[in-house]
C-alpha positions in Angstrom: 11.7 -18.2 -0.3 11.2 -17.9 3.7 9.1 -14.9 4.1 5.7 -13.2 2.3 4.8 -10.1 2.1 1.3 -8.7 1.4 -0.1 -5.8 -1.3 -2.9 -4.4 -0.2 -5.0 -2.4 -2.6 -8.1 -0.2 -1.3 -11.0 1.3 -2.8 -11.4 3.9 0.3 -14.3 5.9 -1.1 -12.4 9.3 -0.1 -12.6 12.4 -2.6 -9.6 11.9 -3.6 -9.4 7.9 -3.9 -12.9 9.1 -6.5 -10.7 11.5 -8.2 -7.9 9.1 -8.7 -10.4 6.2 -9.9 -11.9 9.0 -12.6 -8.1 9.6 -14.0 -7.0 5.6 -14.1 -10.3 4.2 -14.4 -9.6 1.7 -11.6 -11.4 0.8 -8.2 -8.5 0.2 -6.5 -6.8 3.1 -5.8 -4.5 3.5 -2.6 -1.8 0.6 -2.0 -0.5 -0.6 1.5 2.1 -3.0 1.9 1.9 -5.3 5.2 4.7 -7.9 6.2 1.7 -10.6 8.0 -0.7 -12.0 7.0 -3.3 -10.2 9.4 -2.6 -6.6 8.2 -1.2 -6.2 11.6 2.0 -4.1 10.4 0.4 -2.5 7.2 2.1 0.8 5.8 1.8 3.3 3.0 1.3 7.1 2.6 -2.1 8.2 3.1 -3.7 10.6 5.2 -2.6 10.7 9.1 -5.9 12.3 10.5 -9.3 10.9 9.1 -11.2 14.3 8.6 -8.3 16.2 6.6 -7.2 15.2 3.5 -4.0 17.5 3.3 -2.6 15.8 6.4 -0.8 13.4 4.3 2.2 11.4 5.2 4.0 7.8 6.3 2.2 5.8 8.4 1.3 2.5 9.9 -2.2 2.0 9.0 -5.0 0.4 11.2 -7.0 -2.1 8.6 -9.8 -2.2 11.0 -10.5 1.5 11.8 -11.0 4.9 9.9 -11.1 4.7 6.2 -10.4 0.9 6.0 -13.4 -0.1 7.5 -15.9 -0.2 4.9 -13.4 -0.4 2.1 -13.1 -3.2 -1.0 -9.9 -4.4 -1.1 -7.6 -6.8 -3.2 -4.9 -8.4 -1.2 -1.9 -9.7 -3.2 0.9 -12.1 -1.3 4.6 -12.3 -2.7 7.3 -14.6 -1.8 10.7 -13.1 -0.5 14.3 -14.3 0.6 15.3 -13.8 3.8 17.6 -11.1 2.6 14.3 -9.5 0.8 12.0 -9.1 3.5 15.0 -7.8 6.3 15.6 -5.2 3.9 12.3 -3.6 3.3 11.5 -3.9 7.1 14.7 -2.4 8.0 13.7 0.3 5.7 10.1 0.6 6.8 11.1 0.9 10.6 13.7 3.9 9.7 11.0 5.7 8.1 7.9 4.6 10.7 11.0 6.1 13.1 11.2 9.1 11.2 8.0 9.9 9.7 7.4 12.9 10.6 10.6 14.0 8.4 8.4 12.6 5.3 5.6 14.2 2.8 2.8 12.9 0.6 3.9 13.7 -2.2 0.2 15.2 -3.7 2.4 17.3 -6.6 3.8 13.3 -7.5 -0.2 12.8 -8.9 0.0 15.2 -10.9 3.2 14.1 -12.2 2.0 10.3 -12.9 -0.8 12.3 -15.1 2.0 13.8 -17.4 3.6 10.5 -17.3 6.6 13.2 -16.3 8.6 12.4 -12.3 8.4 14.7 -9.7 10.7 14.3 -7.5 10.3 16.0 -4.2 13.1 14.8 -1.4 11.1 12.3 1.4 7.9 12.8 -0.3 5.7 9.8 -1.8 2.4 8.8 -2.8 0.9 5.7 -1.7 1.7 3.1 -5.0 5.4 5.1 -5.3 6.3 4.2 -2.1 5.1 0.6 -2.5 7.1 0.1 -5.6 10.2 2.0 -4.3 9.7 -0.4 -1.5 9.9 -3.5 -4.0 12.4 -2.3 -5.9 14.9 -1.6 -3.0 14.1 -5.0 -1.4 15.2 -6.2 -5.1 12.0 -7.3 -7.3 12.0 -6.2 -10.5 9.7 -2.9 -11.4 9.1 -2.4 -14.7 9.0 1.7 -14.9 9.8 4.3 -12.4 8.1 3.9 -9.1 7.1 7.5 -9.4 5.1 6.9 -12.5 3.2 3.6 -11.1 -0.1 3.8 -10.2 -2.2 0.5 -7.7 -3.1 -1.3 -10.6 0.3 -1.1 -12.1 1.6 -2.8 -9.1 -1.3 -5.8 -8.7 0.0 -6.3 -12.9 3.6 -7.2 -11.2 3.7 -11.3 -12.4 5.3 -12.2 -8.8 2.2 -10.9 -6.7 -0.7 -13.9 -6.5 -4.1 -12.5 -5.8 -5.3 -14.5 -2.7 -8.1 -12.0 -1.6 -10.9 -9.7 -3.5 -13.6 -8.2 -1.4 -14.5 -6.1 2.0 -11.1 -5.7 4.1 -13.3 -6.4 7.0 -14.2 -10.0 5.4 -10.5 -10.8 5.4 -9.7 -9.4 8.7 -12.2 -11.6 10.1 -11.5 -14.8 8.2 -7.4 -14.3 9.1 -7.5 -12.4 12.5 -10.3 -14.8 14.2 -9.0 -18.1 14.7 -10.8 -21.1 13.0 -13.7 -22.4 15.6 -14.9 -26.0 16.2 -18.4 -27.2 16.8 -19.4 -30.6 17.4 
């Protein structure tokens, strides 16, 4: 395996992140998927301006700013091929290309309630598009991306937990290089 990839789970504290935790029971409830180690090229679907929540769509997300800054997080690291990591990043930069072609996919919710797909063409909520991600870079998913919510994806068996706490926390332990007194 020559390259990692990072999960990223958030506990945003938005109305709807609330909602969400109410329905699965879980704190952690918006995924990210980054491909380093300082969060520098994180992506999902989430909301693309801070003060409205219907603005939802693909985006690269800032792990330092906005919603992230105050947020818990649980920050997973998987091991790739070559071959792996190339193809979700090729994937990921067509779509960062094109996003404003793509949806969130807020009907998909409702749909992961019923246990029931919705399908809805370049649409996705935030732990579908992870997963989808995943599965098209070739790591096994056990059900449908469109029923899987964040905690379904931090119980995937390849995914090793090196991270539980503030996002800020981590940010400053990876991002700030190590100083030496003496």
């Amino acid at each position: 395996m020559a390259y990692t990839i990072y999960i990223v789970l958030t506990k945003t504290g938005t109305l709807l992140s609330k909602a969400i935790g109410m329905y699965t029971g879980k704190e952690m409830n918006h995924a990210s998927i980054a491909f380093d180690a300082g969060l520098f090229d994180m992506y999902s679907f989430g909301r693309r301006q801070l003060n409205n929540p219907l603005s939802g769509g693909f985006l690269r997300e800032d792990a330092e700013s906005g919603l992230f800054e105050t947020a818990d997080c649980v920050i997973y690291r998987c091991r790739v091929s070559t071959y792996q990591y190339l193809e979700m990043e090729k994937i990921v930069h067509y779509m960062y290309c094109n996003r404003e072609r793509y949806k969130y996919n807020f009907i998909g919710l409702f749909g992961v309630m019923m246990q029931r797909e919705v399908r809805r063409e370049r649409a996705y909520f935030c732990s579908q598009f992870v997963a989808t991600l995943l599965k098209i870079g070739g790591l096994k998913i056990y059900q449908n991306p469109a029923l899987m919510t964040p905690d379904c994806i931090a119980q995937l068996p390849y995914l090793e937990q090196i991270f539980a706490g503030k996002l800020a926390h981590y940010l400053q332990d990876v991002r700030q290089p190590a100083m030496l007194y003496g």
